[in-house]
C-alpha positions as CSV (number, residue, x, y, z in Angstrom):
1,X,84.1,121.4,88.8
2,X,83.1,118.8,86.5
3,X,84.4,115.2,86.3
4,X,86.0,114.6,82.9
5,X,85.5,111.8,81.2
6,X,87.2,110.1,77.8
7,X,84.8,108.0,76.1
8,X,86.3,105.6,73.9
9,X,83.5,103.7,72.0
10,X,82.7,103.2,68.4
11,X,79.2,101.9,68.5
12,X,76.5,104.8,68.0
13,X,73.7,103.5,69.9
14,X,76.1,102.9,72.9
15,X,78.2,105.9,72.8
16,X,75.0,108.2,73.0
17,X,73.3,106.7,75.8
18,X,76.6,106.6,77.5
19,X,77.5,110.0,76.7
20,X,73.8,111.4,77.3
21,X,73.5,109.6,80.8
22,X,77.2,110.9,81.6
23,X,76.2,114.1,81.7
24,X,72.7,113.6,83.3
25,X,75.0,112.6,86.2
26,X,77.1,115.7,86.0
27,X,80.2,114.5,84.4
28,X,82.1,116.3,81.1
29,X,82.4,114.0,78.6
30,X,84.3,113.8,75.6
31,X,83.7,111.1,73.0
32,X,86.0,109.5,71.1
33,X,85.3,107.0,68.3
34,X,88.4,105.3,67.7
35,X,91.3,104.6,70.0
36,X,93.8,107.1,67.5
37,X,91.5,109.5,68.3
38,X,91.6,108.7,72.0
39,X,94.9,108.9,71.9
40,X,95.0,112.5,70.4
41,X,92.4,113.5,72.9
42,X,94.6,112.4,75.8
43,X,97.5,113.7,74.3
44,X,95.7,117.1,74.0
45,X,94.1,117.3,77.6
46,X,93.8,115.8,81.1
47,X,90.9,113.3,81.9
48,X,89.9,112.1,85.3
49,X,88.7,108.6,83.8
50,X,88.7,107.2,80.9
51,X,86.0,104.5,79.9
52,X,87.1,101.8,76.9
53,X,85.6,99.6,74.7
54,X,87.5,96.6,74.2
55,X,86.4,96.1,70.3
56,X,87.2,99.3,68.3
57,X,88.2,99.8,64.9
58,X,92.2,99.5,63.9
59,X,93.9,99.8,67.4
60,X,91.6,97.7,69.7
61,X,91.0,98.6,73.5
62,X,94.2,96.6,74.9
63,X,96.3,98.1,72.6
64,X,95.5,101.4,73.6
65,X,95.4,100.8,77.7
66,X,98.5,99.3,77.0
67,X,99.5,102.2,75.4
68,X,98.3,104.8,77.4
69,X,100.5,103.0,80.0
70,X,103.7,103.0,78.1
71,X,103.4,106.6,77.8
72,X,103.4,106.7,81.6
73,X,100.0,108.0,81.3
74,X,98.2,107.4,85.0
75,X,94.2,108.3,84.4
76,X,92.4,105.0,85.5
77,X,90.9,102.9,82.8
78,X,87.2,101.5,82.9
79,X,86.3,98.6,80.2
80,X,83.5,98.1,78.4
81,X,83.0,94.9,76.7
82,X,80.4,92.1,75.9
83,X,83.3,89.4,76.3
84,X,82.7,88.0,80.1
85,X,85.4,85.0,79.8
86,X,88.1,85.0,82.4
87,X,91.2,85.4,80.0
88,X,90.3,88.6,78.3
89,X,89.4,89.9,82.1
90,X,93.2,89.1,82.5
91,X,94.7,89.9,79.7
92,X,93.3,93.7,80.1
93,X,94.3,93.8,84.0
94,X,97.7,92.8,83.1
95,X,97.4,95.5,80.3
96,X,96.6,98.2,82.8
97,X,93.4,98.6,83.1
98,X,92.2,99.5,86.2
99,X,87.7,97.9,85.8
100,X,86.2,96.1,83.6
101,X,82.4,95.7,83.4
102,X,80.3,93.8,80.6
103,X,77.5,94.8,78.1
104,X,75.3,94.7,78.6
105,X,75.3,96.8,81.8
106,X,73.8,99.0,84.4
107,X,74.2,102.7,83.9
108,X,73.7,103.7,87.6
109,X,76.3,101.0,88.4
110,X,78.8,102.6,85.7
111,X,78.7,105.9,87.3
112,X,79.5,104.5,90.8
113,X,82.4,102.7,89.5
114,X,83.9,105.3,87.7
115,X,83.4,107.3,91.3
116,X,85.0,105.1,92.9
117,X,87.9,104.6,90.4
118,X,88.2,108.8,90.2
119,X,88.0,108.7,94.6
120,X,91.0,105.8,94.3
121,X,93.1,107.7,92.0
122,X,92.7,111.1,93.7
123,X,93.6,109.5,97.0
124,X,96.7,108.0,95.3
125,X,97.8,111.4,93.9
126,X,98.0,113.4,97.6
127,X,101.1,111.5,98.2
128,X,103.8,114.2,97.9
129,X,105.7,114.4,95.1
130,X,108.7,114.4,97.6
131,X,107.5,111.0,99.0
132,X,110.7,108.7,98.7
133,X,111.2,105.2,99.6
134,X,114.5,103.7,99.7
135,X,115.4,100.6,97.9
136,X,117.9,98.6,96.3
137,X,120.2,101.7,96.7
138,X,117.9,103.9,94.1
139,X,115.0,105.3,95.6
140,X,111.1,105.2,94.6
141,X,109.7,108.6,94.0
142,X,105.4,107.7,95.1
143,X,104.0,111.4,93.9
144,X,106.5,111.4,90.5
145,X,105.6,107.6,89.7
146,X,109.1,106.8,89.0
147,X,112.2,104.9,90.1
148,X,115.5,106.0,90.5
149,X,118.1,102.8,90.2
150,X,121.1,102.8,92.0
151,X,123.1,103.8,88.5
152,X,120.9,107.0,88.8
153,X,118.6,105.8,85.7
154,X,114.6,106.8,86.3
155,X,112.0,104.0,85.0
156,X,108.9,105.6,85.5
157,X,105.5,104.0,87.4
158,X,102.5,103.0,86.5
159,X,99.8,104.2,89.0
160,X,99.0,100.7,90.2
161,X,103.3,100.1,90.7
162,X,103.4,102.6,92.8
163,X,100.5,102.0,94.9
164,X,101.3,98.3,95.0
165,X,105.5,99.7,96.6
166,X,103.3,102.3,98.5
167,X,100.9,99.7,100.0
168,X,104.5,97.4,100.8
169,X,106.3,100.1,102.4
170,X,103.6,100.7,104.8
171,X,103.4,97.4,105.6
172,X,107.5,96.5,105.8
173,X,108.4,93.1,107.2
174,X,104.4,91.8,107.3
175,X,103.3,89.6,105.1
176,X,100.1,90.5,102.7
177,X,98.1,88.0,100.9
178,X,97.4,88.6,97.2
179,X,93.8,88.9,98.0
180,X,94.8,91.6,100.9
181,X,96.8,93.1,98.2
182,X,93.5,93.3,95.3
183,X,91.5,94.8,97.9
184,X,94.1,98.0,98.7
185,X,95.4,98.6,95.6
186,X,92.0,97.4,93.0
187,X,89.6,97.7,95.6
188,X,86.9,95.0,96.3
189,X,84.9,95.4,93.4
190,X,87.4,94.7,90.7
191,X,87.9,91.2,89.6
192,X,91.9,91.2,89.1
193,X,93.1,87.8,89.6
194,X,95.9,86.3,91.9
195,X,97.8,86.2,88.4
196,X,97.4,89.9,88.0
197,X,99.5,90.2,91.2
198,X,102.2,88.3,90.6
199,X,102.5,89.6,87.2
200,X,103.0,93.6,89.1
201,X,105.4,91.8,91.5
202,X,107.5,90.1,88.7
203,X,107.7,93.2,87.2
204,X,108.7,95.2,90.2
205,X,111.4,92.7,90.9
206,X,113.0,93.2,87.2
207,X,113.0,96.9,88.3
208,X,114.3,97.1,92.0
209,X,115.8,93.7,92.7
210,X,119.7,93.0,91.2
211,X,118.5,89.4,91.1
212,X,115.3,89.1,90.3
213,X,115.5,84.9,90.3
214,X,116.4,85.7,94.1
215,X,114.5,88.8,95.2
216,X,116.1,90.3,98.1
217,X,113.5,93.2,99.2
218,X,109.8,91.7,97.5
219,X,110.0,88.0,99.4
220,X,107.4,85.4,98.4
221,X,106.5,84.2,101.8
222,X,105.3,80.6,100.6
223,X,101.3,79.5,100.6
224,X,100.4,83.1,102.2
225,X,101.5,86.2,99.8
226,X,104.3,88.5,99.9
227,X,106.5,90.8,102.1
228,X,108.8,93.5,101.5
229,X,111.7,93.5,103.4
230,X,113.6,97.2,103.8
């Protein structure tokens, strides 16, 4: 079966070499040239990647990841852009994007990223549905993506949250540096800072902690990382 692919991109020349060399390499891929229209498109059908231009037309390539997230929607997101400077790289991993690579860029090294990004993902999605963690009196459901808080209310996951409380609970009581952490949960290639962490643990804390000034279960284990304490 064929790899399905969302192409967000509203330049021509781009979009067609993309899309043409997408399916050279045996992928399905839809094309989208605006992120409204992405949005429709994901709305309508399941993708196994999507790959986003940052500068689109109306809603721009941030907004839309950042969208895509609200609506709990999982499917990693790939980046294209020409902009290379550090902040935008953070602002669209804090967004929820999953890559990022620049234009211009190497076709062959596109397709092996998104491989990789689909292998990640796929890996993430065999944990059971029925996978539970206990915390904080609620309980973290891995395979739903969502958390159940002690009152009974469910906040759902992104796919990175529950990876990062995954890659914790399998590691309960040691202590994991943040570049330990970018390698499990981004994998080695992606250029996430050490800001990107501790944004995802800040917002875990507002989620599972009662005090999240005072974190009982995520610990910030001073000049090394984090632990997460059952």
């Amino acid at each position: 079966m064929s790899l399905r692919v969302l192409l967000v991109e509203d330049d021509e020349l781009i979009g067609t070499m993309v899309e043409v060399n997408l399916h050279h390499h045996g992928f399905e891929a839809t094309w989208a040239k605006s992120a409204e229209d992405g949005l429709e498109l994901v709305a309508a059908g399941r993708f196994d990647a999507i790959l986003l231009d940052l500068m689109l037309p109306g809603m721009n390539g941030l907004e839309l990841a950042a969208e895509l997230r609200r609506r709990s929607v999982s499917t990693p997101v790939l980046m294209l852009t020409v902009r290379d400077e550090i902040g935008t790289k953070v602002s669209a991993f804090d967004g929820g994007i999953d890559d990022y690579m620049t234009k211009p860029f190497d076709m062959e090294e596109l397709v092996a990223r998104l491989k990789a990004l689909i292998r990640r993902s796929r890996a993430a999605g065999e944990v059971p549905a029925s996978a539970r963690i206990p915390i904080a009196g609620g309980e973290v459901h891995l395979g739903a993506l969502r958390f159940d808080d002690a009152a009974g209310v469910s906040h759902a996951l992104s796919e990175k949250e529950a990876e990062l409380l995954s890659l914790f609970a399998r590691n309960a009581g040691n202590t994991l540096s943040r570049s330990d952490i970018i390698d499990e949960v981004w994998g080695m290639d992606a250029l996430p800072s050490e800001r990107t962490v501790d944004n995802f643990i800040l917002r875990l804390r507002r989620l599972i902690e009662k005090d999240p000034e005072t974190p009982r279960y995520l610990v910030t284990v001073r000049g090394r990382g984090y632990r997460f304490d059952p």
